[in-house]
FILO-627667 format. One line per field, with one value per residue (C-alpha): residue number from 1; residue in one letter; x, y, z. Coordinates in Angstrom, 2 decimals. Layout:
residues N
lumlum: [NUM, ...];
zase: [A, ...];
xx: [X, ...];
yy: [Y, ...];
zz: [Z, ...];
//
This chain:
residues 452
lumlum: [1, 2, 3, 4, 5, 6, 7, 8, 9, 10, 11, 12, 13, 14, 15, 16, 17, 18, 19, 20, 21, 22, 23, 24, 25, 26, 27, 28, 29, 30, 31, 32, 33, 34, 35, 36, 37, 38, 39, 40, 41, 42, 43, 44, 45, 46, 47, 48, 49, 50, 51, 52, 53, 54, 55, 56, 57, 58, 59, 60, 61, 62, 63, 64, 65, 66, 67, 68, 69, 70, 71, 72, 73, 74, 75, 76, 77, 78, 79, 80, 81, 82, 83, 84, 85, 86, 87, 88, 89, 90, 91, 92, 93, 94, 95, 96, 97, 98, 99, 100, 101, 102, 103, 104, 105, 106, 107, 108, 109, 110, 111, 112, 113, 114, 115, 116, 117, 118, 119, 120, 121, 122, 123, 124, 125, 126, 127, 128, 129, 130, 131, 132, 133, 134, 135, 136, 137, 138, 139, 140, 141, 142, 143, 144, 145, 146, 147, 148, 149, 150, 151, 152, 153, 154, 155, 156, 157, 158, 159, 160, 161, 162, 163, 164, 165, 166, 167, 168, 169, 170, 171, 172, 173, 174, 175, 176, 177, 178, 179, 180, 181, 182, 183, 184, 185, 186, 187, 188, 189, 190, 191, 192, 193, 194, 195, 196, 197, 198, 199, 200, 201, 202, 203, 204, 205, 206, 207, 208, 209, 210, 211, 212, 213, 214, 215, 216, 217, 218, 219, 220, 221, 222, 223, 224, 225, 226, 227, 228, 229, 230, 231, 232, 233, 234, 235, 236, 237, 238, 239, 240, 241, 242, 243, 244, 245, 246, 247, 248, 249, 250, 251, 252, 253, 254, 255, 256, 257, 258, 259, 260, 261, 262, 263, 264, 265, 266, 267, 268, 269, 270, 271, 272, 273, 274, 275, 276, 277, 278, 279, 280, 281, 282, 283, 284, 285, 286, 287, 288, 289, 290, 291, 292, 293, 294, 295, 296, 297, 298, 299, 300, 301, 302, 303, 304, 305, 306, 307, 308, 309, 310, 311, 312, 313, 314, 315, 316, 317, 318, 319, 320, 321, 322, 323, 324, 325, 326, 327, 328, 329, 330, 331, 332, 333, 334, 335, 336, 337, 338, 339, 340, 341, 342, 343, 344, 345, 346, 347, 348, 349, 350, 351, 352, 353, 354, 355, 356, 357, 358, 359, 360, 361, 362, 363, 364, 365, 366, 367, 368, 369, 370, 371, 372, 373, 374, 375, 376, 377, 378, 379, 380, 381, 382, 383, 384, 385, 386, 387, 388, 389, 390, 391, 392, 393, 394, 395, 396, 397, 398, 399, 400, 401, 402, 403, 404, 405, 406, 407, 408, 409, 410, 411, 412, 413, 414, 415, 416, 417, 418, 419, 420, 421, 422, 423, 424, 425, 426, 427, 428, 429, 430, 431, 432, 433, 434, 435, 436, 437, 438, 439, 440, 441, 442, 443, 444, 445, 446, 447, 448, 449, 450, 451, 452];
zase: [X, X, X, X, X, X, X, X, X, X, X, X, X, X, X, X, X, X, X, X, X, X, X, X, X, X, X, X, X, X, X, X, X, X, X, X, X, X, X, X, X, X, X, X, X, X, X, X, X, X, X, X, X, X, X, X, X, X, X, X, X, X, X, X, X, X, X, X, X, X, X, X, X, X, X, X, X, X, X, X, X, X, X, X, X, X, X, X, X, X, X, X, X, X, X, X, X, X, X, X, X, X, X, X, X, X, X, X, X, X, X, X, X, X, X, X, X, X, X, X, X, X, X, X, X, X, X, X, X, X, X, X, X, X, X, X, X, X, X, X, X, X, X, X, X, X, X, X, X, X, X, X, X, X, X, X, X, X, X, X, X, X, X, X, X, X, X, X, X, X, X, X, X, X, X, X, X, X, X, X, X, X, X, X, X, X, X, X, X, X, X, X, X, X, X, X, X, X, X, X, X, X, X, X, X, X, X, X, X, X, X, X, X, X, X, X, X, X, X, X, X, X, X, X, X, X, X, X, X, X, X, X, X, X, X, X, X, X, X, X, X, X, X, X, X, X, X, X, X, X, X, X, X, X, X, X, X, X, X, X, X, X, X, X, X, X, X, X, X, X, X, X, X, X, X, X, X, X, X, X, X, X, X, X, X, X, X, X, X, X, X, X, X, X, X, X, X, X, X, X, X, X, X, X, X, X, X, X, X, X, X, X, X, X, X, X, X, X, X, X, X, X, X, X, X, X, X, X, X, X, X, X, X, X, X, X, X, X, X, X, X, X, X, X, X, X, X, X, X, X, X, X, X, X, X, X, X, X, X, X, X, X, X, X, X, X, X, X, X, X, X, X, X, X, X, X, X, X, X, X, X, X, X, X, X, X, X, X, X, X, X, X, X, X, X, X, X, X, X, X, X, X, X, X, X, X, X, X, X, X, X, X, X, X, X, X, X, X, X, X, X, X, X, X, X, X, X, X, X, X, X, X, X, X, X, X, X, X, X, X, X, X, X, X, X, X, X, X, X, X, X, X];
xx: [-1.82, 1.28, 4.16, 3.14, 4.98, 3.25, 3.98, 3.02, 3.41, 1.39, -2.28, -5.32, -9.27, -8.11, -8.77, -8.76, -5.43, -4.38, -4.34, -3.15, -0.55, 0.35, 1.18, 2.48, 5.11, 6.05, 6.92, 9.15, 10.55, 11.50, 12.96, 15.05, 16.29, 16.91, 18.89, 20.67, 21.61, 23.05, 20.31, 20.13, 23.84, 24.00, 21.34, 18.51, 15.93, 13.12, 9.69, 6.82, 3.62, 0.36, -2.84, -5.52, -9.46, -10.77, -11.75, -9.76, -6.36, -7.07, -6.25, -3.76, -1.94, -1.73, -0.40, 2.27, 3.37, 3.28, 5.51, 7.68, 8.53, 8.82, 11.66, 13.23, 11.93, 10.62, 7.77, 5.96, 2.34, 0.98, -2.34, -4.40, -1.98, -1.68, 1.29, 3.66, 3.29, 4.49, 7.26, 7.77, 7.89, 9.95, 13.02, 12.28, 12.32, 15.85, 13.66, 14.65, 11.71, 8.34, 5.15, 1.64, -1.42, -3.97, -4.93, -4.93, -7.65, -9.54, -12.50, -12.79, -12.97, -8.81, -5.95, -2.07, 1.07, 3.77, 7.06, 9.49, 13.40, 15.44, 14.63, 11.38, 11.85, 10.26, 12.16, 14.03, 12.85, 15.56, 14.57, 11.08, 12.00, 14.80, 11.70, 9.36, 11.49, 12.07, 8.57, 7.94, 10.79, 9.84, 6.16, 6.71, 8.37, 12.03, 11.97, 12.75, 15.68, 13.50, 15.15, 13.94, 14.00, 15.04, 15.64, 12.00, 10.36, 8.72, 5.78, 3.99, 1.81, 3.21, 0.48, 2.65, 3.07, -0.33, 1.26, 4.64, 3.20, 0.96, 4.12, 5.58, 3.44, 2.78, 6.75, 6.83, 4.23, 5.61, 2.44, -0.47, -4.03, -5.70, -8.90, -9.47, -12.43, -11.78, -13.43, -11.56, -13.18, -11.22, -12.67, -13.50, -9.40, -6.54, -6.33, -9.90, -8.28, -5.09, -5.70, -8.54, -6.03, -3.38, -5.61, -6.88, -3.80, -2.90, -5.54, -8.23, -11.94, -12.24, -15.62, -15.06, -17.00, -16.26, -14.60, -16.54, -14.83, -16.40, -14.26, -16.82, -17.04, -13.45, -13.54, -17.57, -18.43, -16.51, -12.43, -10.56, -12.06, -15.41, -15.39, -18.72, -19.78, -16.79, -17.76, -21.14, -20.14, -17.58, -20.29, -22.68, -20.66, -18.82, -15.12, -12.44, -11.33, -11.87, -8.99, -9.68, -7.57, -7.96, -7.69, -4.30, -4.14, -0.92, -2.62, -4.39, -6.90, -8.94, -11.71, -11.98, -14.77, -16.57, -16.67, -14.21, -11.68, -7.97, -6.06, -2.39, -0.96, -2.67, -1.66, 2.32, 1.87, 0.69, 3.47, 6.32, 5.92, 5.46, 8.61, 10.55, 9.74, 11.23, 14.04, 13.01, 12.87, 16.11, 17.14, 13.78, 12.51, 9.54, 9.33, 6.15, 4.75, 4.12, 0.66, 0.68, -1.65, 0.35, -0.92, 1.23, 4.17, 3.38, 2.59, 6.07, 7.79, 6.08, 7.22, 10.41, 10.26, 11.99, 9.40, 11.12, 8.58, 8.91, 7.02, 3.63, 3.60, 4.85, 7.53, 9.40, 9.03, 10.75, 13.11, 13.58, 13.78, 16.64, 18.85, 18.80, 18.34, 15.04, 13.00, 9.23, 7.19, 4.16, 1.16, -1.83, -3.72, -2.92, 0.99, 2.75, 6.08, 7.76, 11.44, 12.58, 9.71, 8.33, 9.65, 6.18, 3.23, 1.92, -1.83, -2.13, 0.94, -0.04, -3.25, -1.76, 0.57, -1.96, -3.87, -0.88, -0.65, -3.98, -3.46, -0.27, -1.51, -4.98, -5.59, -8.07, -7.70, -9.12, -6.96, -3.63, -4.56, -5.18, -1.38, -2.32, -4.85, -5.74, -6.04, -9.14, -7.50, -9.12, -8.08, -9.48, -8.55, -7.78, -8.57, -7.17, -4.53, -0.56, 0.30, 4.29, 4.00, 3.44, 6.83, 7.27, 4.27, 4.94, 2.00, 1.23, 4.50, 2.82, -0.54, 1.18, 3.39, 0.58, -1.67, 1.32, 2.02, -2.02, -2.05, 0.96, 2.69, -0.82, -1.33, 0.45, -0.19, 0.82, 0.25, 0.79, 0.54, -0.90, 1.10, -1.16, -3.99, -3.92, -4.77, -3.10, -3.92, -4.59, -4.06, -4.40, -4.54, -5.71, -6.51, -9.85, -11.92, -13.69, -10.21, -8.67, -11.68, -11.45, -7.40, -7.74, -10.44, -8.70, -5.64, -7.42, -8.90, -5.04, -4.33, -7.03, -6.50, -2.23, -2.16, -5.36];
yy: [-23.01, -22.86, -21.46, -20.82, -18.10, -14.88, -11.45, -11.10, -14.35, -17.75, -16.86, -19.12, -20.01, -21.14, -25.08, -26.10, -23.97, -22.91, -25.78, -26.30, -29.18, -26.47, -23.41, -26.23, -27.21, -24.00, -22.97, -25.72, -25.03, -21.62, -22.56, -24.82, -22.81, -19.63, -21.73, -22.97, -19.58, -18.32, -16.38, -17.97, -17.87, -20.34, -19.29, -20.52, -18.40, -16.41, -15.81, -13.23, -14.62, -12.32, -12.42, -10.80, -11.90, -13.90, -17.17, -19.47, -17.50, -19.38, -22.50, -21.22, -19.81, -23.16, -24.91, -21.90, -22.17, -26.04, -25.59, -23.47, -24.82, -28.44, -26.88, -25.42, -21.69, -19.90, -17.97, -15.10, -14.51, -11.32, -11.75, -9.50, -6.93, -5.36, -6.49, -3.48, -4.13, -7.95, -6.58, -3.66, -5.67, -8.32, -5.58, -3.86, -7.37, -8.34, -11.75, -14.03, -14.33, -12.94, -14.41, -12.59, -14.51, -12.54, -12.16, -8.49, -6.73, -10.37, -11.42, -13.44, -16.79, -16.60, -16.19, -16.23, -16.27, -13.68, -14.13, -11.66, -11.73, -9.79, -6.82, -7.08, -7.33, -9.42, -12.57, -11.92, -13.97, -16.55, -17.33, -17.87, -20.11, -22.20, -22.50, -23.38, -26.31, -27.74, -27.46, -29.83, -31.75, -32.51, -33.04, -35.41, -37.90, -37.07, -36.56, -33.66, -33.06, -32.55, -31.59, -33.06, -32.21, -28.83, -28.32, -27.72, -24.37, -22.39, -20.36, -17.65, -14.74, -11.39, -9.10, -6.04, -5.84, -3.93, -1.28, -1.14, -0.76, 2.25, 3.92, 3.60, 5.17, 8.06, 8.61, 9.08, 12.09, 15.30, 17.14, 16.07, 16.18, 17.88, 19.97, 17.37, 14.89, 11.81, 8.74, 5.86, 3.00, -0.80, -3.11, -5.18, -5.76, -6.12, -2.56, -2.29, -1.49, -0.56, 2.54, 4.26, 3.82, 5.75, 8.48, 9.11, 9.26, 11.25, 14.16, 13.12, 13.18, 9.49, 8.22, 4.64, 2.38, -1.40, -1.72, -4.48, -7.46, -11.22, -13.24, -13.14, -9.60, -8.72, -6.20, -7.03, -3.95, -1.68, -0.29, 0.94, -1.25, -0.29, 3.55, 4.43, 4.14, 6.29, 8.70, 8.96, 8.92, 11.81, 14.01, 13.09, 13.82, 17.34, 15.62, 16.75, 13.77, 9.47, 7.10, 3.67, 0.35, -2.61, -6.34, -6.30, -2.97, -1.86, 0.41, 3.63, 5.59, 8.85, 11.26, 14.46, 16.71, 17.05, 13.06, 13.04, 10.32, 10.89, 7.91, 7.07, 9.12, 12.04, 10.63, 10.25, 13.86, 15.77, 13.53, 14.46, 18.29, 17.37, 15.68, 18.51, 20.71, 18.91, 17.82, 14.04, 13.87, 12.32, 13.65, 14.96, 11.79, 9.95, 6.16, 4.63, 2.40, 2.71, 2.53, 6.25, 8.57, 11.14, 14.27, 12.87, 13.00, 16.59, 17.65, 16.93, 18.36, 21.71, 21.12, 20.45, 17.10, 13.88, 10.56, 7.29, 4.13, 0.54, -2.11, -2.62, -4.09, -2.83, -4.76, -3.85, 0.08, -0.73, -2.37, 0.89, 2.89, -0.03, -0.03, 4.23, 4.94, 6.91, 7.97, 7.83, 5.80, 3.74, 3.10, 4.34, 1.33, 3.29, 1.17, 4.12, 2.83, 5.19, 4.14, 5.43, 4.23, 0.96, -1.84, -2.03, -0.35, 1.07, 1.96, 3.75, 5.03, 6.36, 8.06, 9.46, 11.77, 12.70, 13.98, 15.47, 17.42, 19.01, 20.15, 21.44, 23.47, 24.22, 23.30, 20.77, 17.77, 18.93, 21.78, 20.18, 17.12, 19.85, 20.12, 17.17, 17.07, 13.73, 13.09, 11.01, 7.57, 4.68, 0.82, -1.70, -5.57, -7.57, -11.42, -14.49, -12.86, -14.39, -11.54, -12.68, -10.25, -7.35, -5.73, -7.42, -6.62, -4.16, -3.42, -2.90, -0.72, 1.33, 2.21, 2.95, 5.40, 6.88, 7.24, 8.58, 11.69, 12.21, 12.81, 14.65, 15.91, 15.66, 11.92, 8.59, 4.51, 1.89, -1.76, -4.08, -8.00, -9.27, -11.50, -14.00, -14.21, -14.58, -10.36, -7.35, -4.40, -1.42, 2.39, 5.10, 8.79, 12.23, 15.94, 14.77, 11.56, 10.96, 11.08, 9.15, 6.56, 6.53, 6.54, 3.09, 1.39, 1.81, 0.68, -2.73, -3.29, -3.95, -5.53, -7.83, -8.04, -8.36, -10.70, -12.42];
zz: [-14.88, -17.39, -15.48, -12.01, -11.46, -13.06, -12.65, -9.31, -8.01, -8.02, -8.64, -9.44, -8.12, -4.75, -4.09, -8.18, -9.09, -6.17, -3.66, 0.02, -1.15, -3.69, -1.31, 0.82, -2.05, -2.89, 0.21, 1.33, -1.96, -1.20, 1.76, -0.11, -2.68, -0.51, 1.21, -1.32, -2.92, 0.11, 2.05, 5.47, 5.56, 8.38, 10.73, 11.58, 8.91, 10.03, 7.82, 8.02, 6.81, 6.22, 4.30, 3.05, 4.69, 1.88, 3.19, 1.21, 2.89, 6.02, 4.90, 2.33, 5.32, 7.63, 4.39, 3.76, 7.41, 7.61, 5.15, 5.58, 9.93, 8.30, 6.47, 9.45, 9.68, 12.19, 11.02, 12.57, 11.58, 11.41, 9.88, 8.16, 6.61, 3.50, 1.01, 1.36, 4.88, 5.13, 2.53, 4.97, 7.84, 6.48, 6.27, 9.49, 11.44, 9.50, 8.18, 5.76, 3.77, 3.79, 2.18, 1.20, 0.59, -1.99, -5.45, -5.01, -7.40, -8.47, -7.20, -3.73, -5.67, -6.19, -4.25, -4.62, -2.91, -3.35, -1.63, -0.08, -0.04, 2.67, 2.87, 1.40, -2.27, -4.48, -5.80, -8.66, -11.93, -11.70, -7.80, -9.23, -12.02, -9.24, -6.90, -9.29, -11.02, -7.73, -6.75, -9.54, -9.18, -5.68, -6.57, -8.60, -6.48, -5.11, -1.27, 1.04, 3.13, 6.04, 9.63, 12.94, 16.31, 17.07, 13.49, 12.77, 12.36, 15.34, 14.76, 16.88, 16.05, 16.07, 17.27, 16.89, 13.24, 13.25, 15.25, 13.72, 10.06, 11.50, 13.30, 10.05, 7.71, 10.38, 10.09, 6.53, 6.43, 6.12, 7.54, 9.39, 8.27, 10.64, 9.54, 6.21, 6.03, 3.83, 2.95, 2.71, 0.76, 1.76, -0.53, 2.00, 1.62, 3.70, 4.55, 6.38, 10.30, 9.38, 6.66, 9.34, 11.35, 9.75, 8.74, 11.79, 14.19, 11.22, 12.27, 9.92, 10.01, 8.39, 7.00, 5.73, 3.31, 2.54, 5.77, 6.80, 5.53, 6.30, 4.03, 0.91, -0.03, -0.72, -4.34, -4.54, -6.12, -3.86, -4.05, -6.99, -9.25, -8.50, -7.50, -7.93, -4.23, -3.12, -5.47, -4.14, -1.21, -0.81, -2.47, 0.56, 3.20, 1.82, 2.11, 0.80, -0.79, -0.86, -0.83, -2.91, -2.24, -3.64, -2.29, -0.87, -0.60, -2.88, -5.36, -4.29, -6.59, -5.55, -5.46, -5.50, -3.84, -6.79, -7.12, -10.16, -10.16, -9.93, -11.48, -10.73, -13.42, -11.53, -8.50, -9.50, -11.01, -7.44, -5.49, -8.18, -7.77, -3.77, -3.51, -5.58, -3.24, -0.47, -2.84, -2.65, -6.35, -7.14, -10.66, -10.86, -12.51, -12.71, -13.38, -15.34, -17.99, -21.51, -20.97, -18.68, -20.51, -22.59, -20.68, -17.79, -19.76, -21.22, -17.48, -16.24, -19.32, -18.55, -15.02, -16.18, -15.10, -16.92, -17.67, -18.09, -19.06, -18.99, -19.86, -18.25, -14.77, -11.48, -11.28, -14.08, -12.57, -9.86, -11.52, -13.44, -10.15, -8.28, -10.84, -11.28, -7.69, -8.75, -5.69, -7.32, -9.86, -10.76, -12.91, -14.19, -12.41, -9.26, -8.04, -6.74, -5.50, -3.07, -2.89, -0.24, 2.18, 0.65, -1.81, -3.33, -4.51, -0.85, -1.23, 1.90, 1.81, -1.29, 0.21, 2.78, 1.06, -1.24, 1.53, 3.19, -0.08, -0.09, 3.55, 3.22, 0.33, 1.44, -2.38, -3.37, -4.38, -8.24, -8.49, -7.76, -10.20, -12.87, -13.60, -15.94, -18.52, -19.18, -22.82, -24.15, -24.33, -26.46, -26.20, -28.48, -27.77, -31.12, -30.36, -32.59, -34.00, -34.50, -31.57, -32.11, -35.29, -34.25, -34.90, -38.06, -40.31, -42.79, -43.65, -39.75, -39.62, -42.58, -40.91, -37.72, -39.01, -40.72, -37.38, -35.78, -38.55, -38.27, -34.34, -34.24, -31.30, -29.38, -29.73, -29.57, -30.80, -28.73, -30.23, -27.23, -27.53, -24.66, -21.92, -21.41, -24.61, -28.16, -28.48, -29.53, -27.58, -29.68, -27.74, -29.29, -27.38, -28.82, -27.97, -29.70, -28.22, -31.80, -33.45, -30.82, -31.58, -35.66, -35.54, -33.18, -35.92, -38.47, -36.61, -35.47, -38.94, -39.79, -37.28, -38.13, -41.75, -41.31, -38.09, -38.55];
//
């Protein structure tokens, strides 16, 4: 797998990658180096494992906690949660360390494990790299440090993390929904009790679809990879609006009544003038990626409204928003990452301000997503190309600049290498799709020809 540690933690086809002696490993790993830097400061540490239902996170999730009580913590296992709400319960119950079990958005064949720090952050690179290295240091042959006797780990299942995630979410809503009809669609996820749940103590008429999960079916063909069901399905039953998660429930796209979708720049957009209002918006600043579509960023400089981008991935964002105390941010892909309530992308979080928003308003869905246009957006993916010169080809340098003085104020180029494959991904936006679509041809002709 290269470097385990990705983006969003260790993530692989579960049982040939991802193995039970390596989620075992890892964990007694982290338990080590937390340790080590500081983190259990003398007490005896505490750790909240959860999971989402695929099948393989059932024995993923014995290895995790066999690992993590032969290294002397307690852990408390609250099942079948979504991410943000391990992370959120992880800082609410003061643990040490809290552990997620999915693969998010893939299909059921992987899974992963993400780990928590107090307060229910994610580890910080260097943690990743310390854990990793003595992961391998350990699997290769040098012994544990392993306590006995009352040293070991206790574990228990905490029932009431269910319940305190709900309370949670129901205290973050500025409104309730009475009078609105939604459809949530669960990707046979994480989220499948817990977001009906929400929604409906919240005052909502809740239809729900892909809420069935058996272990198989997680993201097969349903959530906010696959919206077409939702979209049927809000149409059939008159509601207002659908709510898509994904896997582990941390991203949230939507629906309006007419069936059109509603991406996360949308999304971000409607929650940015929301939280003005209530003057939540701290220095009325928005935190996203490069890759947002440039209608977002003209939307919130009509609004008046400032856009700061990162790099692509979630993480970085909320790196963004940490360091600058910013209150709101996310990604296209539908990671909205509300600061002050969650340390992660919260999908039903997410969905449940959005509805909030349309009843507070009595404004639909469609018309408060209108304060963006979303500008046709075309992506080409260059393969077998030397990706490490991107910034260096003059000749590349040339064409771009060109492209750029073509489109103007109403357009924008990105050239992005890609993380993890020998590509360069060419973006190119437009007021017009067909110029949007010759601009990016020509681009990845050159990027053929001068990378190739």
């Amino acid at each position: 797998m290269g470097r385990l540690f990705g983006t969003d933690g260790v993530r692989g086809v579960a049982n040939a990658d991802l193995t039970a002696e390596m989620a075992l490993g890892l964990s007694v790993a982290a338990a080590h180096v937390l340790a080590e830097a500081g983190t259990f400061a003398g007490h005896k540490p505490v750790a909240v494992v959860g999971r989402d239902p695929r099948a393989s996170g059932e024995f993923l999730e014995a290895a995790v906690v066999a690992g993590l009580a032969s290294a002397g913590v307690d852990v408390l296992c609250v099942g079948v949660l979504p991410t943000p709400a391990v992370a959120h319960l992880t800082a609410e119950l003061g643990a040490d360390l809290g552990v997620m079990l999915s693969a998010s958005h893939n299909a059921m064949p992987d899974n992963g494990v993400k780990f928590f720090a107090r307060g229910g952050h994610k580890l910080a690179d260097e943690l990743e790299d310390r854990i990793e290295g003595v992961y391998e240091e350990h699997r290769t042959g040098a012994p544990w440090d392993r306590p006995t006797g009352a040293g070991v780990g206790r574990v228990r299942t905490y029932d009431e993390g269910f319940d305190r995630y709900v309370t949670h979410l129901l205290g973050v809503l500025p409104n309730r929904l009475d009078g609105l009809k939604v459809v949530l669609d669960e990707a046979h996820g994480a989220a499948a009790r817990v977001s009906p749940e929400a929604f409906k103590q919240a005052g909502a008429e809740v239809i729900t679809i892909g809420a069935e999960p058996d272990g198989l079916n997680i993201n097969d063909g349903c959530g906010s990879t696959h919206l077409e069901q939702l979209k049927a399905a809000v149409v059939e039953h008159g509601a207002e609006l659908g709510i898509a998660h994904d896997g582990d429930a941390d991203r949230c796209l939507a629906v309006d009544h007419t069936g059109a979708e509603v991406d996360g720049d949308q999304i971000l957009a409607v929650l940015a003038l929301a939280m003005r209002e209530r003057s939540e918006l701290r220095s009325d600043t928005v935190v996203a990626t490069v890759m947002s579509n440039l209608g977002f960023k003209l939307a919130l400089e009509r609004e008046g409204l400032e856009l700061v981008q990162t790099a692509v991935g979630d993480r970085y964002v909320l790196e963004e928003m940490k360091e600058h105390g910013y209150a709101l941010g996310g990604e296209q892909s539908g990671h909205v990452i509300v600061l002050d309530h969650a340390t992660t992308g919260d999908g039903t979080l997410t969905g449940l301000l959005l509805a909030a928003r349309v009843a507070e308003t009595g404004r639909s869905l469609r018309d408060l997503a209108s304060v963006m246009e979303r500008l046709p957006q075309v992506l080409i993916n260059v393969r077998d190309v030397d990706k490490s010169r991107v910034g260096s080809s003059p000749e590349l340098s040339a064409a771009v600049a060109d492209a750029e003085r073509e489109l103007g104020s109403t357009g924008r180029v990105l050239l992005r290498p890609s993380g993890t494959e020998p590509l360069v991904r060419v973006m190119v936006e437009a007021a017009d799709i067909d110029q949007a679509r010759s601009v990016a041809s020509r681009l990845a002709d050159v990027v053929k020809s001068a990378l190739g």
